[in-house]
Each structure stands twice: as structure tokens, then as C-alpha cells.
N, C-alpha and C positions, 0 to 999 in steps of 0.2 A: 193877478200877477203872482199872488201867494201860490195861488193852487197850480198855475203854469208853472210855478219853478218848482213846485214840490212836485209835482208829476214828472219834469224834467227830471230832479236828484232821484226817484224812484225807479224811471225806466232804466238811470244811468246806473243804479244800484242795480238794481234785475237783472240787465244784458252782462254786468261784470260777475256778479255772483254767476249768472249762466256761463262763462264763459272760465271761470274759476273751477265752478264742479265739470266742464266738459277736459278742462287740465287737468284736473285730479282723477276723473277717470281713465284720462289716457295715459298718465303716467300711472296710474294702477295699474290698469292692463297691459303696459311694459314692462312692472316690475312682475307681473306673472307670468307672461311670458317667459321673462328671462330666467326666473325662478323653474317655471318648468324645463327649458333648457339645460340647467345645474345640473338638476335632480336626471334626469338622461344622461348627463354626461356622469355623473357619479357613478349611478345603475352600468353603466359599462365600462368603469375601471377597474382594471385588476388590480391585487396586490403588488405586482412590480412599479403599475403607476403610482401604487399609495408610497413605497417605500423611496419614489423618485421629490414625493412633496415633504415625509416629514424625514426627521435626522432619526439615526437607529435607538439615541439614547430614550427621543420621544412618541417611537412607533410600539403602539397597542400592542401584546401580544394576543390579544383577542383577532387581530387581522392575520397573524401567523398563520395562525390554523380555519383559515376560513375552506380549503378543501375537506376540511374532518369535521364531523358533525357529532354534538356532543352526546355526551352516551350518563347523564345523570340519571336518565330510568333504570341503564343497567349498574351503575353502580349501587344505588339505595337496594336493588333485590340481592347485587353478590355481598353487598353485608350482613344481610338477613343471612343466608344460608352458608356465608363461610364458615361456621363450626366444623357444620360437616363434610366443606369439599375439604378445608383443612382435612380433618381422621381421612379421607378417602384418598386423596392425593399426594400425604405425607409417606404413605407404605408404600404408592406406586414410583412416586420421586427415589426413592429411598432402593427399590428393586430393580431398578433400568438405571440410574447416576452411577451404584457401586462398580459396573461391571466398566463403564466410560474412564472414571476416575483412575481405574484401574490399569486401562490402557495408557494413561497420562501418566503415571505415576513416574519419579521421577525417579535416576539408579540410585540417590542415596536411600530411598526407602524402602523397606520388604515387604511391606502392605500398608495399605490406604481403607478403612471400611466406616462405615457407621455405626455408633452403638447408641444414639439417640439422635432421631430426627422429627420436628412437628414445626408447621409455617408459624406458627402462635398468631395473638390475636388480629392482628391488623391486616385489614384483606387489600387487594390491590387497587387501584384505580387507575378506569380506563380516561382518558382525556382527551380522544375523538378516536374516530371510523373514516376508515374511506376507500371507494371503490376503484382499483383501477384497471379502468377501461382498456389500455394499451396491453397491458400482459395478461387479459385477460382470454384472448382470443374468442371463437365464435361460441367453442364449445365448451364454458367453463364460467365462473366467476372469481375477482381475484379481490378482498379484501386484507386489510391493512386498521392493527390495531394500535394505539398508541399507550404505552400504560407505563405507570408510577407506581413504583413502591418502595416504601422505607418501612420496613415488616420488621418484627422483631422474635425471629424463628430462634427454637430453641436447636441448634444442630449441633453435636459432637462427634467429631471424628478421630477415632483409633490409629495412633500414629507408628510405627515400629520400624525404627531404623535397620541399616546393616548392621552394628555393631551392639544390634539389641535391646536398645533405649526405646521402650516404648512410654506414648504420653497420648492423653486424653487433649485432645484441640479442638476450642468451642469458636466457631464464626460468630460474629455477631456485629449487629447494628450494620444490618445489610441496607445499601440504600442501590436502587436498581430505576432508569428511566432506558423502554426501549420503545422499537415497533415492529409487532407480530404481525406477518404472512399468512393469513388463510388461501387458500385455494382448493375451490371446489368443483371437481371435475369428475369425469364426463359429466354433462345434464343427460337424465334419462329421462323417459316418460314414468315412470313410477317413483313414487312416496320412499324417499325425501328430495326428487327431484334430484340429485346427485350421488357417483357411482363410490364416490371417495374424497377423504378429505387430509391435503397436505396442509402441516404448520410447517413455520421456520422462523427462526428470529432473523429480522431486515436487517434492522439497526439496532445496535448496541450503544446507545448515549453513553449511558455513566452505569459504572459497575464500582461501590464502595463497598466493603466490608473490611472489618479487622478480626484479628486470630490470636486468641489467649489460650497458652494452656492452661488446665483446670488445676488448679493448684500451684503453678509456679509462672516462670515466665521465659516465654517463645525465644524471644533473644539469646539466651544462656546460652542455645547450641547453634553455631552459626551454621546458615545456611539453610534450615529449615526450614524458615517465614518466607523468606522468600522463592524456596522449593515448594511448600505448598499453595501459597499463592499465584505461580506462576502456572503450576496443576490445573488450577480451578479454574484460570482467564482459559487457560488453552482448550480447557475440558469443552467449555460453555463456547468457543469460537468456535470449534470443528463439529461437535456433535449436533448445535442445534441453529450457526447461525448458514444463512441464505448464503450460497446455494446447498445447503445440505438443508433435505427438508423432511421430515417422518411423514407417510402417508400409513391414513386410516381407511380400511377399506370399510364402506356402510354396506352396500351393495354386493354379495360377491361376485367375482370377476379378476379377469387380469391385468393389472394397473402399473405393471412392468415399463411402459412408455412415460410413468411419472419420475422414476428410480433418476437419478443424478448419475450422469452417463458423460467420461470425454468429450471436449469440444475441440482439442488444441494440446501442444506441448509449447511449453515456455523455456527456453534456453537459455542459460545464464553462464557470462564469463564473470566472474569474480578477479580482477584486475589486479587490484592494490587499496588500501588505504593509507592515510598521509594524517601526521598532527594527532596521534591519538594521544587522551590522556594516559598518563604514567600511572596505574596501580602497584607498584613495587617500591620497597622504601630502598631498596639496593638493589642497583641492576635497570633495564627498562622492564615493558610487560611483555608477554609473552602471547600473542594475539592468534587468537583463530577465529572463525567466520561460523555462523548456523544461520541457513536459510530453509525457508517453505514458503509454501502459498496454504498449506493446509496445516497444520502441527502435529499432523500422524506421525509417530515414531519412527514408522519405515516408509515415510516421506520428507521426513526432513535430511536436510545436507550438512554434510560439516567439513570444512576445510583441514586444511595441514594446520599444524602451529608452526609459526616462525617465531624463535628464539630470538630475546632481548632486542626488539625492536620495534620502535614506532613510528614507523616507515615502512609495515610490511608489504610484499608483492608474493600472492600466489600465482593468480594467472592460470586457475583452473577450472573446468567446467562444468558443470548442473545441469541438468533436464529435468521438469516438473508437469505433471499431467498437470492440465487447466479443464474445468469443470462450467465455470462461467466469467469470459472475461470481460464482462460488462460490470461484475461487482468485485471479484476477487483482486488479490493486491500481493504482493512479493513480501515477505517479512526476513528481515538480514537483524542479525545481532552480534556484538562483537564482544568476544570474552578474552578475559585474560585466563590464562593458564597455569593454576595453583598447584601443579601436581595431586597431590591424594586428595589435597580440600576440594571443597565447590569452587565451582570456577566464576569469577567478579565481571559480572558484565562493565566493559567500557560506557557501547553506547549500542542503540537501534536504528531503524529507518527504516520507510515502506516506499514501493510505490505502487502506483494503481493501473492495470494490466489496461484499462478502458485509453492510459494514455499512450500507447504503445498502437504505431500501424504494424499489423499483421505485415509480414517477409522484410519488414526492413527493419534494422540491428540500429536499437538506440543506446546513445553512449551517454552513461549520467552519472555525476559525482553528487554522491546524496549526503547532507548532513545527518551526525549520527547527534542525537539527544539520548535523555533520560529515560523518558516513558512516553509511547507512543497513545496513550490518551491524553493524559497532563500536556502540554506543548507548552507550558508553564516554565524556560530551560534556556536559559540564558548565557548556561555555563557551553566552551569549546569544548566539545568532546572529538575533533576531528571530523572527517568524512571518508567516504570510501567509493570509490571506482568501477561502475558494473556497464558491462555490454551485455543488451536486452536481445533477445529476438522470441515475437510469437508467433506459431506457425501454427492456424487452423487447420483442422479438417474438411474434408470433405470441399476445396474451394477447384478453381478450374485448373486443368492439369497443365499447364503453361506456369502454373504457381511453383515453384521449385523453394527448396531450403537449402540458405545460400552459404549454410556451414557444409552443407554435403552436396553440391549442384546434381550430382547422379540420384537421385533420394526425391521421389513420387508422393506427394504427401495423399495424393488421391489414394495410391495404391498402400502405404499406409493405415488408411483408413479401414480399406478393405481388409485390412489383414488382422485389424481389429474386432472385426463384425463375425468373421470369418472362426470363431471357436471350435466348430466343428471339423475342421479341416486340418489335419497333424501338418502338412507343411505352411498352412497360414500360421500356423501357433509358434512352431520354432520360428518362426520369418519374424512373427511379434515380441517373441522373448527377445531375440537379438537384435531386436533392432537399434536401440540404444546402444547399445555396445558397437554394431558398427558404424553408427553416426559419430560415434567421441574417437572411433579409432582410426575415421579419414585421413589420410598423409596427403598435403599437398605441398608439393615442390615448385619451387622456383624462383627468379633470382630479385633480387629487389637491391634496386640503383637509389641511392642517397643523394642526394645534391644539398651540400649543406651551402647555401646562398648568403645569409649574413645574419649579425647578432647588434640590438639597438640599446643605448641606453643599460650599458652594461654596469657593474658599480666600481667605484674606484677601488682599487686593489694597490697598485704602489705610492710610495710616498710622493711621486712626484705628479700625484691625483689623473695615472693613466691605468691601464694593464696591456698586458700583451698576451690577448687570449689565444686559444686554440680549441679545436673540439674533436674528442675524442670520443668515436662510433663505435659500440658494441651490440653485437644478440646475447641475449642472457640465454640463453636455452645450450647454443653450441659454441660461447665465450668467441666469438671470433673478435677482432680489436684491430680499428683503422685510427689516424686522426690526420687532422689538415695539419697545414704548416701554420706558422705562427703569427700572426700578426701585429707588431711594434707600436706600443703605444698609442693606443685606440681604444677608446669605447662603443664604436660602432664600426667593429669588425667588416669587411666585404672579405668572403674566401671564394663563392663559385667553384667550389670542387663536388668531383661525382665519383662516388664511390659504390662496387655494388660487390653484393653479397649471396653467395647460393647459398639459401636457406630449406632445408629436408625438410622439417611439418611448420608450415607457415600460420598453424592456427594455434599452434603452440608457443610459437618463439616471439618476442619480446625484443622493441628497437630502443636501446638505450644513446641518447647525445650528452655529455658529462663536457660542458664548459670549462675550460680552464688556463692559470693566468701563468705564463712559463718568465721564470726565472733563472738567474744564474748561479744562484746559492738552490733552489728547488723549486716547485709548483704546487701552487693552491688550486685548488677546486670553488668556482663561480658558480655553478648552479648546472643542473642538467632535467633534461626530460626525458619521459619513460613513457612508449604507446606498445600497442598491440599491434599487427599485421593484416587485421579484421577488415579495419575501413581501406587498405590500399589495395585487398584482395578481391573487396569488392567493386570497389572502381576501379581499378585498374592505372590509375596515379591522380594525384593530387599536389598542390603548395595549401602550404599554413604556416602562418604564426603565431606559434604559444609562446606565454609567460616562461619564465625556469623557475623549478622547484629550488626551495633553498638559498634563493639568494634575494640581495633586498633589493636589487630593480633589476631590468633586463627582458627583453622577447627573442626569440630564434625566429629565425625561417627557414625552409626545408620546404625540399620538394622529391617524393617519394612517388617511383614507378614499378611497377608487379610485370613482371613475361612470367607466364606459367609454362610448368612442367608437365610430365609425365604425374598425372593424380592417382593413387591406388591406396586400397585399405589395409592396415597394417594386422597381418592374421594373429 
């Protein structure tokens, strides 16, 4: 019986242990399975999936730059040898920047040169590579550097005012993160495989340096630190960033189809600004407008100034060659107006040309800031009022530009390409001029409909508003009748107006509360004639400028005239 029941406790011991490791393998073989499953699905996540699992303050930057591959071999050799790309590089920087610098230079200064330049000891570093396939096309390679430097270059630059004051000015404790554009095109069949080589700077991360004169300090004379710095951003924005790119020919040959060639003009109405800070300790400021897309001197724009106001309205217009409007951007800046001093920047703003559909006219009130790298700016500096329009090249001839409806951008194009042809060339020098000098006529009907939520105005917490219709261009002046203690006016009156150039004239509504002792003014708005000349009528309802509550509504209708161009 012993040995039957111990035979028994053993087989029962046997079959459970068997039946134990046949559970432990099978649940091993499910955790390996699943485990290989993981590992698949890891292996096929991107970085957008990683950044959807962790939060940004604990996402790796090692996952950032997972399309760049790191480039430590070339760093450890450009240590070794930067002595002497340093000596090599310092005379070549130093003999192509002077002539850049130059063009930038700014009016208060007579010259701008070097009289000591060397990168000193700290070489650069590259922090990845990467190839990209998209703008690479069939016949070319497109790489992309990423590189860091905080160099501590010995540079002085020779400073000589108008008024004669020259001073020794040392940059220093440059700290620089960007990413360089190679482009290596045509591939040939012979050694080195390619016919020429474009750089260009992509990205400009961060640009720090500071500017001491040699022996005293920068400050003393105003306007200069910020003159010559402003030099330097613009030098280093146009001359070397994308799309301006320098080609090296390896191969000789004709590489003229690399050259940075028009794509488009970009039209810009400059409107108004509203809310600007006050730089004037008596008086308001004195505002006028400079805009580019590039910062060439005989491509940037500069407005009128409007005396003692911060509320200015120009309402006049720009054209801008566009070179690449997939990266390039609009640069607006608003200055106050010092007479003989440097002029006190207000504030900037950009926008980017990518956001813009080509033939349709975008209307955007852009806040103005500090500095358009820092966004670090907390403070109101107001904002400003611009109607966009990009008009490519070269698109299908049903494409028409809807400031000049008569106006071929096809044939445009042509008239571009066209140099050798003396009536293409006058066609192309004037053609700007008679695009800005189109006159179009015609009468444009008001309906001013009603006004909500107006603010109290008399003591007996009513108003009795009214609204009073002008053009600022040809001062013409309507207004409705009045309506008796009401903050949500109904007038339904239509009023119209023959307006001579409708791309110039300006529809002002100026709300206000009629009294029997005088009238105050509630609030008004101020549009262009752009959007109802485009469509042909519309309703809306805006907020009013100026006042602490209130919206209008209005309904605005265009019949056009006779359109001709004014000789």
C-alpha cells in the first residue's frame, strides 16, 4: 500500500510538474511572441508617433535628429586641421564680406571695412547630415548640414561716420547654430561626379554676438550698435541665406540654370497701423513703414511718414520680386521718425509667402514685436494692416492679376525672358509702373444696416447714434439720420458713391452720438475697396475701432466703370 500510494503521490507529482513546465512554456512563448510583436511595431514608428507618447519637456533630443546622421568623424579631423582652414579662410571671408558689408552699410556711416579678421581657435561643429531626396531631383544631390559654433574670432571693424568719428569695433563672443544647403549638380560621368557645387545658408537658428569699441564704449553714440548690427543680420540674410545660394563651378561649363532667377511678384497694400507704441516724450510718434522680402537697398520700400500719430493710414502700394515662395517671407518694420537722428524702431512682423494662395489678395493684421528672432515680447507694440497678393509666373493664361484685370502674367513672364528684344525690355521696365497706375472707376453703394451693443454715451445710459460715411481719398461725406436712444441702432439706409480710382480710395464709417449741446464720436471703421472690387458685393460685421463695445454691419456693392490707365 506504501509503495501504491507513493507511486500514486509520484505520478500525481510527474503529470503536475508536466503540466506546469508545459504552462511555463506556453506562457514563454506568448511573452515572445508579444515581445517580438513590440519590437515591429517600435521598428515602424516615426518620430511623430514618439512625440504623440512622450511630453516635449521628456522627449530625447537624440529622437530630434533621427533623419541626420552624426558626423563625429568629421568633427575630430576639422579639429585637427582648423589652424589652417582658419589662415586660409580668414583672408577669403575677409575679401568677398567687405564688398557685402558694404552694400548694407547703413547712411549714417562713410565706410564699413576690416582692419583685423581671424576665426581663432575654436572650430565649428557639425551635429548631423542629411540628404534630401525631394529637392534633389534626378539629376543632382541635395545635402543639408547642421552646425554649432560659439568661436571666439578675433574681428575688427573700421567704423567712420558722416560726421567723421571714426572708431575701431571688435564683434565678439559670436555664438552661431544653423543648417547649410549643399547642392551638387549636374552628375556627369567624370571625376568628381558632379559639374558644380551650390551652398546656401537654410536655416539661421540663432545669431548672438556683441560689439565693443576698442577702447571706449559703443553706446556713447547713439544709434550706431544698433546700425551696425542691424548691417550684419541683413548682410548675412541676403547674401548667403536660401534662396540666394553661391555656385562653385568644379567642372567647367554653363551653370546659368542654377543662378536664382524670378518666380513671381508679390503686391503689397500697406493699409494702416493701429495702437502703436508712443516714442516721443511731447507729441505722439511720427511712423513710417520699410518693408522687403530681400534687404537689398534698391529693394526695400519705405512709406510716407505720418506726423504725430498713432493711428497712422497710408494706403499705399509695393511690389516685390519673389525668388522662392516656398521659403521667403515679407519683412515690415515700423519706425518712428527723429528728424536728423536715427530713426527708433516701434516694432516688426513677418509673414511667410508659403501662407499665401497665389491670385487671391489676403488681408492680415499682423502683431508688431521687438525682434523677430527673440518672440520673447510681451510688451503691446500695436499692429499693422496689410493686403497680400502673390502672382506667379509663368501659370495658365485664364490666371489674370486682380489689381490690373487687363494684365497677362503669362505674357509678363515673357517679357522677362525676352532681354534681347528692345520692345520686350521697355514692356518690362514699365511694367510696374503701369500696374500701380491702373484707374478704376465705379460707383460703390453703402447700405449701412444696423450697429449692436453700442456703449453708453448719455447719462440716461442711452445714445442716439448716427453714422457718418466718407472716402478719404476724394473727402466725399454722407450720414444716416439719427437714431433716439438706442444702443442697437436699425438705419437700412443706401448710400452710393462714384469713386475715380477704387484701388486707392479708402471707405471710412465714424459712429456717432448726436446731441443737443454737440456730438461725440463712438467708434468708426476704416476698409479698402480691394475686397468689394473683387467680388463684386458683400455684408459683414466688424467690431469699431476706438470704442469700448459695439459691431456695425454694412453691406457694400461695386458696378464698375469705364477702367483705364492713368498716363
Amino acid at each position: 500500500m506504501g509503495f501504491i500510494s507513493g507511486m500514486i503521490v509520484g505520478i500525481a507529482i510527474g503529470m503536475g510538474l508536466i503540466v506546469a513546465f508545459a504552462r511555463h512554456e506556453s506562457a514563454r512563448s506568448k511573452r515572445r511572441s508579444d515581445l517580438a510583436k513590440m519590437i515591429a511595431e517600435f521598428a515602424r514608428m516615426t518620430v511623430e508617433d514618439s512625440r504623440k507618447l512622450l511630453p516635449p519637456k521628456f522627449y530625447p533630443s537624440w529622437v530630434v535628429f533621427t533623419r541626420r546622421q552624426k558626423l563625429n568623424w568629421l568633427n575630430s579631423q576639422l579639429e585637427k586641421i582648423w589652424p589652417y582652414v582658419n589662415e586660409a579662410a580668414s583672408e577669403l571671408i575677409k575679401s568677398n564680406v567687405e564688398p557685402i558689408l558694404e552694400q548694407y552699410k547703413p547712411i549714417i556711416l562713410s565706410s564699413l571695412t576690416f582692419s583685423k579678421l581671424t576665426l581663432g581657435t575654436v572650430a565649428p561643429h557639425f551635429t548631423g547630415i542629411s540628404i534630401i531626396e525631394e529637392d534633389s531631383g534626378p539629376n543632382g544631390v541635395t545635402m543639408e548640414f547642421e552646425m554649432q559654433w560659439d568661436g571666439n574670432p578675433n574681428i575688427v571693424l573700421d567704423i567712420k561716420t558722416r560726421v567723421g568719428v571714426v572708431l575701431p569695433v571688435q564683434v565678439k563672443n559670436i555664438g552661431f547654430t544653423g543648417v547649410f544647403r549643399l547642392i551638387f549638380k549636374p552628375l556627369v560621368n567624370e571625376f568628381p561626379a558632379f559639374g558644380a557645387v551650390c551652398f546656401s545658408l537654410k536655416e539661421k537658428k540663432d545669431l548672438d554676438f556683441t560689439l565693443k569699441v576698442v577702447g571706449g564704449d559703443i553706446s556713447s553714440i547713439p544709434g550706431i550698435s544698433d546700425a551696425i548690427e542691424e548691417t550684419i543680420r541683413d548682410a548675412i540674410e541676403d547674401s548667403i541665406t536660401w534662396p540666394v545660394r553661391k555656385i562653385i563651378p568644379i567642372i567647367p561649363g554653363d551653370y546659368s540654370n542654377l543662378e536664382l532667377k524670378p518666380v513671381g511678384t508679390l503686391e503689397v497694400k500697406l493699409v494702416q497701423a493701429k495702437n502703436l507704441t508712443n516714442k516721443d516724450l511731447i507729441g505722439k510718434s511720427d511712423p513710417f513703414a520699410v518693408m522687403f522680402v530681400r534687404p537689398l537697398r534698391d529693394r526695400t520700400k519705405t512709406s510716407k511718414t505720418i506726423n504725430n500719430q498713432l493711428n497712422p493710414i497710408w494706403n499705399e502700394h509695393f511690389e516685390f520680386i519673389i525668388e522662392d515662395a516656398s521659403t521667403q517671407h515679407l519683412t515690415i518694420r515700423i519706425f518712428d521718425d527723429e528728424g536728423i537722428q536715427a530713426a527708433e524702431l516701434i516694432g516688426c512682423a513677418q509673414i511667410s509667402l508659403k501662407d499665401l494662395e497665389p491670385g487671391k489678395v489676403k488681408d492680415v493684421w499682423l502683431k508688431l514685436v521687438k525682434d523677430l528672432v527673440v518672440h520673447r515680447d510681451n510688451k503691446d507694440r500695436g499692429e499693422v494692416h496689410l493686403e497680400l497678393l502673390y502672382c506667379p509666373y509663368g501659370v495658365d493664361k485664364s490666371f489674370k492679376n486682380p489689381f490690373d484685370p487687363d494684365y497677362s502674367l503669362t505674357t509678363f513672364e515673357k517679357t522677362l525672358k525676352s532681354e534681347a528684344d528692345e520692345e520686350s525690355e521697355n514692356l518690362t521696365r514699365s511694367s510696374p509702373r503701369r500696374r500701380s497706375n491702373v484707374i478704376v472707376r465705379g460707383v460703390l453703394s453703402v447700405t449701412v444696416i444696423s450697429a449692436e451693443d453700442l456703449p453708453v454715451v448719455d447719462l440716461m445710459g442711452k445714445a442716439d447714434p448716427f453714422v457718418v460715411l466718407m472716402l478719404k481719398k476724394s473727402e466725399k461725406k454722407l450720414k444716416t439720420r439719427v437714431v433716439n436712444e438706442s444702443l442697437n441702432p436699425i438705419w437700412n439706409q443706401t448710400f452710393d458713391f462714384v469713386v475715380e480710382d477704387g484701388l486707392r480710395e479708402m471707405l471710412i464709417l465714424e459712429v456717432w452720438d448726436h446731441d443737443t449741446f454737440g456730438k461725440e464720436k463712438i467708434g468708426r471703421v476704416l476698409m479698402t475697396l480691394t475686397k468689394v472690387i473683387l467680388e463684386g458685393e458683400y455684408q459683414e460685421t466688424v467690431p469699431l475701432d476706438a470704442a469700448k463695445s459695439g459691431n456695425i454691419t454694412f453691406y457694400l456693392k461695386w458696378t464698375p466703370q469705364h477702367k483705364y490707365r492713368d498716363p
